[in-house]
C-alpha positions as CSV (number, residue, x, y, z in Angstrom):
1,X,18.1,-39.5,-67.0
2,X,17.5,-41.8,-64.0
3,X,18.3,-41.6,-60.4
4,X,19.9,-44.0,-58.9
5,X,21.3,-45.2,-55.0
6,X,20.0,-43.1,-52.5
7,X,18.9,-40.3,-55.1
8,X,15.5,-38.8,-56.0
9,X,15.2,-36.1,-58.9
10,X,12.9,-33.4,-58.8
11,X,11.6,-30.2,-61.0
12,X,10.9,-27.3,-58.9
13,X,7.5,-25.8,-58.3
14,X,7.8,-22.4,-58.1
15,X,6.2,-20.9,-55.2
16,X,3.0,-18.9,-55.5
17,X,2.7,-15.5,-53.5
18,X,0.1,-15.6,-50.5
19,X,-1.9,-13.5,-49.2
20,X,-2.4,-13.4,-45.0
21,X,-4.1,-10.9,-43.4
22,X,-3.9,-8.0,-46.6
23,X,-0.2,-8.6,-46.5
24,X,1.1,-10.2,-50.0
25,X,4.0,-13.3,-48.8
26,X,6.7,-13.4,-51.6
27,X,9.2,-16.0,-51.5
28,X,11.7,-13.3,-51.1
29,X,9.9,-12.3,-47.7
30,X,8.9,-16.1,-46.7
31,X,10.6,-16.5,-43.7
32,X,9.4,-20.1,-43.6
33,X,11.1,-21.1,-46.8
34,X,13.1,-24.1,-45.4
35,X,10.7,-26.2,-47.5
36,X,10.3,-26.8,-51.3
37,X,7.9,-28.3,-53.4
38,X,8.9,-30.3,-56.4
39,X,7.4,-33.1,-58.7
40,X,9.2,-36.3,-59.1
41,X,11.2,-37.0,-62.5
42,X,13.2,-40.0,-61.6
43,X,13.1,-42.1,-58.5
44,X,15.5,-45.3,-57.9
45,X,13.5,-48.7,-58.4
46,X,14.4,-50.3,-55.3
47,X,12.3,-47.4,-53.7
48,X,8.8,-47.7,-54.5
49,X,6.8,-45.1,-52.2
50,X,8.0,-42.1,-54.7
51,X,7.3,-42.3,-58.4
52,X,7.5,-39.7,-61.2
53,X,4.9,-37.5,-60.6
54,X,4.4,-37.5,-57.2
55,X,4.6,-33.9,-55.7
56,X,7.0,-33.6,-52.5
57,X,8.4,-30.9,-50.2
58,X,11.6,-31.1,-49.9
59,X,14.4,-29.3,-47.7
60,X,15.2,-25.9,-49.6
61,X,18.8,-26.0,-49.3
62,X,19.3,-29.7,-49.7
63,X,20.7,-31.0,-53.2
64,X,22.0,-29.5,-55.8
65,X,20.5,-28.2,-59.0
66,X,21.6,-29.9,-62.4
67,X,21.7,-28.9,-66.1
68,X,19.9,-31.5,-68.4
69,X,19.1,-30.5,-71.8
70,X,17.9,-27.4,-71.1
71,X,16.3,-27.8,-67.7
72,X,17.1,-27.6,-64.6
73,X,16.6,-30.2,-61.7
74,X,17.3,-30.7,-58.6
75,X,19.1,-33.8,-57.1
76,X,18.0,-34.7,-54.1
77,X,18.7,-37.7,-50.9
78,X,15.7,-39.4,-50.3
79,X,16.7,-38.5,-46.7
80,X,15.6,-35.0,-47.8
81,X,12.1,-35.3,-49.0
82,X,10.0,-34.8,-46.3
83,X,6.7,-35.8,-47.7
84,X,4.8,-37.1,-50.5
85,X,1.9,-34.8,-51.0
Protein backbone atom coordinates (compact mmCIF):
# COMPACT_ATOMS: atom_id res chain seq x y z
CA UNK A 1 0.00 0.00 0.00
CA UNK A 2 1.31 3.53 -0.75
CA UNK A 3 -0.14 6.92 -0.36
CA UNK A 4 -0.12 8.95 -2.94
CA UNK A 5 -1.22 12.96 -3.90
CA UNK A 6 -2.09 14.87 -1.05
CA UNK A 7 -2.40 11.60 1.20
CA UNK A 8 -0.63 10.38 4.29
CA UNK A 9 -1.50 6.87 5.87
CA UNK A 10 -1.47 6.27 9.40
CA UNK A 11 -2.03 3.28 12.22
CA UNK A 12 -3.69 4.56 15.20
CA UNK A 13 -2.21 4.78 18.65
CA UNK A 14 -4.54 4.02 21.01
CA UNK A 15 -4.78 6.42 23.65
CA UNK A 16 -3.60 5.70 27.14
CA UNK A 17 -5.88 6.70 30.19
CA UNK A 18 -4.43 9.65 32.43
CA UNK A 19 -4.47 10.40 35.51
CA UNK A 20 -4.94 14.42 36.79
CA UNK A 21 -5.51 15.25 40.01
CA UNK A 22 -6.86 11.43 41.35
CA UNK A 23 -9.35 11.53 38.52
CA UNK A 24 -8.64 8.59 35.79
CA UNK A 25 -9.13 10.55 31.91
CA UNK A 26 -10.54 7.88 29.57
CA UNK A 27 -10.94 8.60 26.04
CA UNK A 28 -14.49 8.18 26.48
CA UNK A 29 -14.44 11.18 29.02
CA UNK A 30 -11.54 13.27 27.08
CA UNK A 31 -13.12 16.21 26.31
CA UNK A 32 -10.05 17.33 24.44
CA UNK A 33 -10.05 14.46 21.96
CA UNK A 34 -9.94 16.59 18.74
CA UNK A 35 -6.50 15.23 18.36
CA UNK A 36 -5.07 11.74 17.47
CA UNK A 37 -1.87 10.16 17.48
CA UNK A 38 -0.76 7.80 14.78
CA UNK A 39 2.49 6.39 13.28
CA UNK A 40 3.25 6.88 9.69
CA UNK A 41 2.84 3.78 7.21
CA UNK A 42 2.97 5.45 3.84
CA UNK A 43 3.76 9.01 2.97
CA UNK A 44 3.81 10.38 -0.85
CA UNK A 45 7.57 10.89 -2.11
CA UNK A 46 7.18 14.22 -3.26
CA UNK A 47 6.76 15.10 0.54
CA UNK A 48 9.76 14.41 2.42
CA UNK A 49 9.11 15.95 6.11
CA UNK A 50 6.86 12.69 7.07
CA UNK A 51 8.29 9.28 6.62
CA UNK A 52 7.06 5.83 7.84
CA UNK A 53 7.49 5.81 11.29
CA UNK A 54 7.28 9.09 12.30
CA UNK A 55 4.61 9.62 15.09
CA UNK A 56 1.96 12.58 14.38
CA UNK A 57 -1.29 13.95 15.85
CA UNK A 58 -3.63 14.20 13.68
CA UNK A 59 -7.27 15.76 13.63
CA UNK A 60 -9.66 13.02 15.19
CA UNK A 61 -12.39 13.30 12.89
CA UNK A 62 -10.39 13.83 9.79
CA UNK A 63 -9.96 10.88 7.15
CA UNK A 64 -11.39 7.93 6.98
CA UNK A 65 -10.41 4.54 8.21
CA UNK A 66 -9.54 1.72 5.63
CA UNK A 67 -9.48 -2.16 5.56
CA UNK A 68 -6.04 -3.59 4.40
CA UNK A 69 -5.46 -7.12 5.00
CA UNK A 70 -6.58 -7.27 8.14
CA UNK A 71 -5.76 -3.87 9.60
CA UNK A 72 -7.11 -0.94 9.89
CA UNK A 73 -5.69 2.56 8.82
CA UNK A 74 -6.49 5.65 8.59
CA UNK A 75 -6.26 7.88 5.41
CA UNK A 76 -5.44 11.09 6.04
CA UNK A 77 -4.73 14.93 4.07
CA UNK A 78 -1.45 16.02 4.87
CA UNK A 79 -3.46 19.24 5.60
CA UNK A 80 -4.61 17.20 8.65
CA UNK A 81 -1.59 16.26 10.44
CA UNK A 82 -0.79 18.78 12.77
CA UNK A 83 2.63 17.78 13.90
CA UNK A 84 5.41 15.44 13.63
CA UNK A 85 6.27 14.46 17.10
Amino acid sequence: MKAINQYVVVSKIKNVDKKIGGLVITAATDTEGAVSRGRVVSAPDAYDQLEEGFVVRYLTNGGWDIDHEGEVYRVLRLSDVLLVE
